[in-house]
N, C-alpha and C positions, 0 to 999 in steps of 0.2 A: 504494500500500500504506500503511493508515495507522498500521501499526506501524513502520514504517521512516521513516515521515515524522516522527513524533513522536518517535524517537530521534533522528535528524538537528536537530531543533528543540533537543531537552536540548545536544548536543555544542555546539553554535552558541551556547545561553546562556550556558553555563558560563566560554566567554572571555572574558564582560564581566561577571561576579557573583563575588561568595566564596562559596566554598561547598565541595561535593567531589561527583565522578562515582563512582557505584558499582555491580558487575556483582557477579552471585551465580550459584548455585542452588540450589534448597529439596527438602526432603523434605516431605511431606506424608503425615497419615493423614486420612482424612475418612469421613463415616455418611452415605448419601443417604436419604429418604426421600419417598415419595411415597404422595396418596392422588385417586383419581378417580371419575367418571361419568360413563357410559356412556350416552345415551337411544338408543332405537331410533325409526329415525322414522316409522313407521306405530304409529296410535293403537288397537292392538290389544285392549288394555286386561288379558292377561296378565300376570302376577309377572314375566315375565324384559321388561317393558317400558323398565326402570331398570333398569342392574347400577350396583354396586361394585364398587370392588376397590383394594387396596393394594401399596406396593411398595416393596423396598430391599433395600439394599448396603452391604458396608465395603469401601475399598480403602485402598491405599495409592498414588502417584504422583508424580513428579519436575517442578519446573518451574524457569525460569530467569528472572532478573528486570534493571533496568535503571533506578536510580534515581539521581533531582538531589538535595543535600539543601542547602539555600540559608543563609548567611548565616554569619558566624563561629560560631554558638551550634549552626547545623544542628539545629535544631530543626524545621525545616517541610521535608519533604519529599514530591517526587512523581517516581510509580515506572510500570514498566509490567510485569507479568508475563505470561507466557504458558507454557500448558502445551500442551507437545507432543503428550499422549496424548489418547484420551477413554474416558469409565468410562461401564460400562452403570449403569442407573438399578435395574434387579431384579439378585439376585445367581444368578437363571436364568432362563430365559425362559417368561413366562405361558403358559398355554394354558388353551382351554375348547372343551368341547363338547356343542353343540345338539342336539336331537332333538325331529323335527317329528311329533306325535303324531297329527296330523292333525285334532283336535279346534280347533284353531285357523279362523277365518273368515280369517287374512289368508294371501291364496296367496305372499308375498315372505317366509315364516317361513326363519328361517336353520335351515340343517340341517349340520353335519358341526365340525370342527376348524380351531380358530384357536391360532394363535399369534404372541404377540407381544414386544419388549421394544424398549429405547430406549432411547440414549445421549448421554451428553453433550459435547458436542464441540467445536474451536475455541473453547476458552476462554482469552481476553486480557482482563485488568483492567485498566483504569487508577486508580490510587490516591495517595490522598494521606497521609502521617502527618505527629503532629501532637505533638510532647513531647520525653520523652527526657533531659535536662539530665543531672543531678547524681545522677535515680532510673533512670535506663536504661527509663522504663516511658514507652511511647506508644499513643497512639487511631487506628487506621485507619480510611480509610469506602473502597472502589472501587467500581468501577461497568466492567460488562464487558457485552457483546452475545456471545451462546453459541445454537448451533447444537444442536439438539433433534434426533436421527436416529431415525425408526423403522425397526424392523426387523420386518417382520411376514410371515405364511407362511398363505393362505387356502382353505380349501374353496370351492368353488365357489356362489357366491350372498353372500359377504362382501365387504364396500368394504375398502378401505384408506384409513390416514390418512396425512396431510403429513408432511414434515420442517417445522420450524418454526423462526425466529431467534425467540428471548426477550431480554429487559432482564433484568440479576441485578445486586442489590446485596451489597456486603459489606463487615461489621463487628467489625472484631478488636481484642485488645489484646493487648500485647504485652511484652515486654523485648531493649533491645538493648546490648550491648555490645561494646568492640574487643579484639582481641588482634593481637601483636607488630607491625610498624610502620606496617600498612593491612590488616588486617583486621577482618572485621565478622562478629558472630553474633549472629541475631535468636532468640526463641523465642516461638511466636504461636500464642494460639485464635481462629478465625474461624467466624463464619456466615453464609452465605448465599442471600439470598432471591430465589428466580426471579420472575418473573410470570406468571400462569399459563397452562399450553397450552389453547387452547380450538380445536378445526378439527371440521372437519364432511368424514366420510368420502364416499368416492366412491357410496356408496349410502345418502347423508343422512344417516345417523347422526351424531350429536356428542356430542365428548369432550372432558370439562374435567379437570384435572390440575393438582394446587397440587405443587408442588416446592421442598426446600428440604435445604442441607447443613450438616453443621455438622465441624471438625476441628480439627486442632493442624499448624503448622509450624516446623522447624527451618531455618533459611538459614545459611549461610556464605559470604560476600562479600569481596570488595577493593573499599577506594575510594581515587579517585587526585587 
């Protein structure tokens, strides 16, 4: 498990550095947005050959975090968070439906009711920050591997797409401050960019998708 492995690694530096261990949990609100295309793979050369289509959400969600911060100044710090939950990507779930007019030459025309949505899920970042002194104000950058789930429901004659692993970066800034004798309270805007879903459905169709979030976080921590 390489979250377990990499907190084991923090606990093990920490007895031969200065510095301080610190556990939390955060609030989070966050906006997803997402926008895609659709090709069908038969060169039919009708309008619904390309679809679009767009997609998003606001939620709100809890996560817990786990950070080193090194040195008498604790100015450089690496953390690892993970969020227990995972948030759908639409705020309900797409659908569309086809009608084979019969004017078509290609006999594979889809006919009937799709629907679909996708979530995001096993999201662990690992992150570094960077500041902090005298102005409470620091720069984050993480980097986290997240689980992409579709969820989709098909009439008969439609493929389905993959679940997918993505690469996501993120970039926030921040203020942090202590209160009474180990405590810690962060207050952070972040955003974050996926890279994007591209899979080819079980009846050749492929589908490209940019994904990207952006929110605010509250933490409250102990470091020891």
């Amino acid at each position: 498990n390489i979250l377990l492995s990499a907190l084991l690694s923090i606990f093990l530096f920490t007895s031969a550095q200065a510095g301080s261990f610190g556990l939390g949990v955060s609030g989070n609100i966050a906006s997803v947005s997402a926008e895609g295309t659709e090709s069908e793979a038969s060169s039919s050369g009708t309008e619904n050959s390309v679809m679009n289509a767009t997609a998003g959400n606001s939620f709100a969600f809890g996560s817990v975090y786990a950070e080193y911060a090194f040195g008498d100044g604790e100015n450089f710090v690496f953390g690892i968070e993970h969020v227990p939950f995972s948030g759908d990507i639409n705020s309900k779930t797409l659908s569309r439906t086809d009608t084979d007019t019969g004017d078509s030459s290609d006999s594979e025309a889809d006919t009937g009711t799709v629907k679909a949505n996708a979530a995001i899920d096993n999201h662990t970042t690992y992150y570094v920050e960077v500041g902090q002194g005298s102005t409470g104000l620091y720069g984050k950058v993480g980097f986290a591997q997240v689980d992409i789930d579709v969820t989709q429901t098909n009439a008969s004659g439609y493929g389905t797409y993959p679940d997918k692993t993505l690469d996501a970066w993120t970039y926030a800034l921040g203020y942090k401050s202590g209160f009474g004798e180990k405590g810690v309270v962060k207050i952070e805007g972040f955003m974050t960019d996926y890279d994007s879903y591209s899979a080819t459905s079980t009846t050749s169709n492929t589908l490209k998708a940019n994904l990207d979030v952006v929110g605010a976080k509250l933490s409250l921590g102990v470091k020891f």
